[in-house]
C-alpha positions, 0 to 999 in steps of 0.5 A: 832803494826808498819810494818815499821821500824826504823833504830837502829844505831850500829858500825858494820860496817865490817859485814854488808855484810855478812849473820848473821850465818856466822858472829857468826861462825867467832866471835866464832872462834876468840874469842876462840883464846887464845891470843888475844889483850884486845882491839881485844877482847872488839871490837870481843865481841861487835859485837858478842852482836851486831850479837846475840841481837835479837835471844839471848838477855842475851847472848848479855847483858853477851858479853857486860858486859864482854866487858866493864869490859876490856875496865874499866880496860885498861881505853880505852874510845872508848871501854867504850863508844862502851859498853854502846851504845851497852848495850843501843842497847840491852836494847832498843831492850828489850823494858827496855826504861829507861835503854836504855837512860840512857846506850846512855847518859853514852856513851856520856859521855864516849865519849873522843876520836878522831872522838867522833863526829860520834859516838856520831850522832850514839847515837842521832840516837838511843835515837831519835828511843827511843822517836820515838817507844814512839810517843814522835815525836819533841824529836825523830825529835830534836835527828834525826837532830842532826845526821843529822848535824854530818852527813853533816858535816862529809860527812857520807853517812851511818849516812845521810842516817839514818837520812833521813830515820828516819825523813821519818818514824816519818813524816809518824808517823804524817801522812804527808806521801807524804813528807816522800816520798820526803826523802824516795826517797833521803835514797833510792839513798843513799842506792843503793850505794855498802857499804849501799846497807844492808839498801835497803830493809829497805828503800824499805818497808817504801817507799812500806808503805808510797805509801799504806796509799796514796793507790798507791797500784801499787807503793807500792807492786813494791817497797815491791817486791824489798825490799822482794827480797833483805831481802832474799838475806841478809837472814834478816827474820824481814824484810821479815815478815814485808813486806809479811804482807804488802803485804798480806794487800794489796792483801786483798784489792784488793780482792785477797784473795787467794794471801792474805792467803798465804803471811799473812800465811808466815809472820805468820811464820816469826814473830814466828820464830824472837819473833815479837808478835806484828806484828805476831798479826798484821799479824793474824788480816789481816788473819782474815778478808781474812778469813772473805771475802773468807767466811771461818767463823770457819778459821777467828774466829780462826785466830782472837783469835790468835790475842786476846792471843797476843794482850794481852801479847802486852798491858803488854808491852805497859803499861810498855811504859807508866809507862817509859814516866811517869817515864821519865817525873816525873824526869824531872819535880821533878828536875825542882822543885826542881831547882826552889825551891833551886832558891827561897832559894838563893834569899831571903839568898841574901836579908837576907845578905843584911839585916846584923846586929845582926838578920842575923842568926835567919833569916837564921835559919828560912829561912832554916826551910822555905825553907826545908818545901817549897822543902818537899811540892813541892816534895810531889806535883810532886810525887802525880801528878805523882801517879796520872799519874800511876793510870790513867795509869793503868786504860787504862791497866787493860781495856784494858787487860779485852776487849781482855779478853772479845771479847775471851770468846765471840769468844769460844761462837761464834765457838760453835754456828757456829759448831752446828747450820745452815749456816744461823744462824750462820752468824745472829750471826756473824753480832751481834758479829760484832756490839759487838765488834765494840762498844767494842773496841770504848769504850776501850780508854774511861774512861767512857761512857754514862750509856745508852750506856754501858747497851746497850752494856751489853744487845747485850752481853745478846742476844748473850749468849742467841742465844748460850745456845738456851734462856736457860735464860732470862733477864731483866734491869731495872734503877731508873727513877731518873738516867739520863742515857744520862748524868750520866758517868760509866766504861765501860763494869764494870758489864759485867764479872758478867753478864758473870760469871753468865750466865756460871758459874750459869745458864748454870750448873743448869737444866732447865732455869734460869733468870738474873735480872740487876737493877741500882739505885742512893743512895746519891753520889752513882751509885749501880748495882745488878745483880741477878741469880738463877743459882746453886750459888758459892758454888755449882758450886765449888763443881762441879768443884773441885775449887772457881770459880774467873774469870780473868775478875772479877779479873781485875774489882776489880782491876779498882774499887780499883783504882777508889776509890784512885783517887777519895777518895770514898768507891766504891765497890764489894759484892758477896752474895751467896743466898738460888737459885744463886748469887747476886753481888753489885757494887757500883760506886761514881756518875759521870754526863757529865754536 
């Protein structure tokens, strides 16, 4: 989740100062002439896909489509070249990264015309915010300072600009936030200028960011007041949300909670009205913790599970990020490959020439065989690398999907004890659920942890349900003296949906008290769980409820282990045994030591 912007490049320069509807509105009526110019149309439909791509995303994509096949047919390449840019535009804002690329990269190529240098510094520019949103930092610098150059020697003060600006942004990416300052500065004088002054609140917000992570805070909200006053006066609603969350931040800093609430409540608004989830989710998270500081416990479990529900939607998007980086790089070592196997095949045709005489076609077959199972096997290598990548990567995705999925359930358990039990209690409870979550979240980025740790994250699981149901259940441990639970290395929270399922789905059904037993042994290559309830068992409890109870995070740790099992070659695995009183559940896991 990023408060600052980049600048995405489009040719729309004639709108610029004009609010949104109204350059719409007049689109629209010039596109409902009859007779107009195809060249007329093409230009009037890529700025009405420019003017709507980020409230009507397919709408944009037909305006664009449509526009490209007028300019194919008129074979006028600026029109050709200005439809790709802008279907890479669409889809960069689509998050499709690997469309977007190749939609520039077409645009390149189509790019034949008089002044096709600035056009193409506008296209650098979008492919560097590309690897900028993907942290792929040297290439988006490599992109900007190709801008740059064109700008320079073109004297545009727009592309300068955007080059200083988006320079700015990834050093502040990288931490070295005092020098973007330098060039924040430079974009700042630039875009006081009348025909760039759209740019000013943009710049603005960077500068008021760059001054907060250096905890100027006086510097920062003076330059966040000027970038919201001028967001409002162009009517640009992103901005606006962007800046108020930063400002709610700071506010929340210096202890002005009341302030925070407000201005973290209207970007909360803003986000959800322009589609923002990742910063509407960031702005809930700043909500949260005001809430937290003004003592408003109930407001502050509420506002926290907003930003559960969309941080989850947000992790499907991220994996998609990683699959493109994956895929991107995949191609490009594929090729590399290949290259240097079609390298090796002409070498050794060359020596084989030189050999001559009667044996050169033999050899020549036999090189070619050669060469065929060489290039097969250096393919299966790069795909099996890459396989490997994208299961690694889907491990990150499916933890990371199961932790909000986690801390959620946690949080219901949370607003029911808070709402029947006495202040005090209430905020024993919250103290737990904190140490919870902060481990929860330390071990979200790991592939595995200590088996110590993970049992200690289980047992302050145990305790907090237990405080909820009011030790309608006990619990007990218990490991193999043989397992040395420092050195041997699990997935994390891998039992704890079990241990969730039974405590709500088996014990809190049954009358009377129940007891959970959890037991870790080694068996050969192997580390086997079992946990066992004496709650009302499956069938019972689907009898109850009208349907097969399959919770979303056992589902999601099954999906974990059958990965486990394809990198690691092993028979990992879950049994679900319903017994005469409760459930007994088995993982099984190979044995990983630290050292």
């Amino acid at each position: 989740m990023k408060t600052k912007l980049f600048l995405l490049v489009f040719f729309m320069v004639s709108c610029l100062g004009m609010a949104q509807q109204t350059v719409v509105d007049s689109l629209k009526t010039l596109l409902d002439k009859k007779e107009v110019p195809d060249t007329l149309r093409t230009i009037y439909l890529l700025n009405m896909a420019h003017a709507i791509a980020t409230t009507n995303k397919p709408k944009a994509t037909q305006y664009t489509q449509e526009a490209l096949k007028i300019a194919k047919s008129n074979n006028w390449n600026v029109g050709i070249a200005k439809a790709y840019r802008q279907q890479g535009n669409v889809y960069y804002l689509k998050s499709d990264f690997t469309q977007a690329l190749q939609q520039y990269h077409r645009a390149l190529d189509a790019a034949h015309f008089e002044g096709k240098n600035l056009f193409d510094a506008t296209v650098y520019s979008n492919i560097a915010n590309i690897y900028a949103d993907m942290e792929e930092f040297d290439r988006a610098l490599e992109n900007y300072s190709k801008l740059l150059q064109i700008a320079e020697e073109t004297d545009s003060k727009p592309q300068q600009l955007i080059a200083i600006f988006n320079i700015a942004t990834v050093q502040m990416d990288q931490g070295k936030d005092s020098l973007a300052v330098e060039n924040l500065q430079k974009a700042l004088s630039l875009s006081e200028e009348k025909p760039l002054q759209i740019y000013y609140p943009t710049v603005c917000n960077n500068l008021g960011l760059a001054y907060q992570h250096l905890e100027d805070y006086e510097k920062a909200l003076l330059y966040y007041d000027k970038a919201l006053k001028q967001a409002e006066i162009i009517e640009d609603k992103a901005t606006m949300a962007i800046v108020l969350t930063n400002m709610g931040k700071i506010y929340g800093y210096q202890e002005q909670t009341r302030k925070a609430e407000t201005t973290l409540l209207k970007s909360i608004d803003l986000n959800a009205e322009t589609g923002a989830l990742d910063r509407e989710a960031e702005s809930w998270l700043a909500l949260s913790e005001t809430y937290q500081n003004q003592g408003k416990g109930t407001e502050a479990l509420a506002a926290y599970k907003k930003y559960i529900v969309l941080n989850d939607s947000i992790q499907d998007r991220e994996q998609q990020v990683e699959l493109v980086k994956k895929d991107l790089s995949y191609e490009h070592q594929k090729e590399q490959a290949l290259s240097q196997a079609e390298i090796d095949r002409q070498r050794t045709l060359k020596k084989t020439v030189i050999l001559g005489g009667s044996g050169l076609l033999l050899a020549l077959v036999v090189i070619l065989v050669l060469y065929k199972k060489k290039r097969d096997a250096v393919e299966a290598k790069t795909v099996s690398q890459f396989e490997s990548k994208v299961d690694k990567t889907k491990l990150k995705a499916l933890r990371s999907q199961l932790n909000p999925h986690f801390i959620f359930n946690s949080l219901n358990s949370i607003h029911d004890f808070v709402a029947k039990n006495e202040k005090t209690e209430a905020k024993a409870y919250l103290v737990k659920f904190a140490t919870l979550m902060r481990q929860t979240l330390e071990n979200s980025e790991k592939e595995a942890i200590p088996l110590k740790e993970d049992l200690e994250l289980l047992t302050t699981y145990f305790e907090i349900e237990q405080k909820r149901l009011q030790h309608k259940f006990s619990f007990k441990i218990t490991v193999d003296p043989s397992i040395d639970v420092e050195n041997t290395l699990v997935p994390p929270l891998i039992l704890q949906p079990f241990a969730e399922n039974s405590i709500w789905h088996g014990i809190s059904q049954k009358t009377g008290t129940g007891h959970i037993l959890v037991q870790v042994q080694k068996k050969e290559e192997m580390i086997l769980y079992s946990i066992d309830d004496d709650g009302v068992g499956q069938l019972k409890d689907a009898t109850k409820n009208g349907k097969t109870n399959k919770s979303y995070g056992m589902k999601l740790t099954k999906n974990r282990i059958a990965i486990i099992n394809k990198r690691n070659s092993v028979q990992g695995h879950v049994r679900l045994i319903d017994k005469k009183q409760g459930v007994r559940v088995e993982v099984g896991l190979p044995l990983q030591l630290a050292f």
